[in-house]
N, C-alpha and C positions, 0 to 999 in steps of 0.2 A: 503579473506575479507567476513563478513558477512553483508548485508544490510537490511534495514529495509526501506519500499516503502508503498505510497498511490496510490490507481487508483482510476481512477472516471469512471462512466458510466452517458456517459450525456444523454442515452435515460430514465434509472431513477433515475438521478441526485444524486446520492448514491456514495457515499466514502467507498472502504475497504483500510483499512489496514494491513499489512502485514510482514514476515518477509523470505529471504530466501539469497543464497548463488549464487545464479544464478540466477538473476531478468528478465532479456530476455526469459530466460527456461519458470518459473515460469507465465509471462504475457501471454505468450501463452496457458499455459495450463486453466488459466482464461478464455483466451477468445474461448477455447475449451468446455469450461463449463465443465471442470472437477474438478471441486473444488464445494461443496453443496452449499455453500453461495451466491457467485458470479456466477450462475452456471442461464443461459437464462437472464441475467441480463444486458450485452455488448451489443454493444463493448467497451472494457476496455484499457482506457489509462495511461500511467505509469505520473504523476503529480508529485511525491516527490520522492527522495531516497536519503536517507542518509549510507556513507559505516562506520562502526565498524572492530577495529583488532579483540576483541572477539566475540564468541557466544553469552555469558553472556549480553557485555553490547549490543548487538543490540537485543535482548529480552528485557530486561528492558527497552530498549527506544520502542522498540513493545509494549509495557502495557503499556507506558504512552501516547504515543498516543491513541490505543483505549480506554481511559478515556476519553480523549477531548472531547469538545460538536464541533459543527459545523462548528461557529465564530472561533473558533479557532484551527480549522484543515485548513480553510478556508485563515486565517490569516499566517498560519505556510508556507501552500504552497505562496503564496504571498511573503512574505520575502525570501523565498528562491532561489525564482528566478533571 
């Protein structure tokens, strides 16, 4: 499976999104600050994942979330609950 994930860090209130095959792995290595983006930014909590059979389509749903403005990454987590 491939999945595609949001984390939040509510120390600054910032959303990344993301895309990987091992999302446990991956949150860790966030919150190890090994990734430049998200990196002194945690602690990082896993808020959305969505799983995909392909690579394919769980990157294209990776690009069209980071389009999204706020409201509605905000909104997405919300319904998905």
């Amino acid at each position: 499976m491939f999945y595609v994930y949001i984390i939040y860090s509510k120390t600054f209130d910032v959303y990344y999104k993301g895309f990987s095959e091992n999302v446990d792995q991956r949150l860790i290595y966030h919150n190890e600050n090994r990734s430049r983006y998200t990196a002194n930014k945690g602690p990082w909590e896993l808020v959305y994942l969505k799983g995909f059979e392909t690579k394919k389509e769980a990157l294209v749903e990776e690009l069209r979330l980071k389009k999204l403005n706020r409201a509605s990454i905000e909104a997405l987590i919300q319904n998905h609950k």
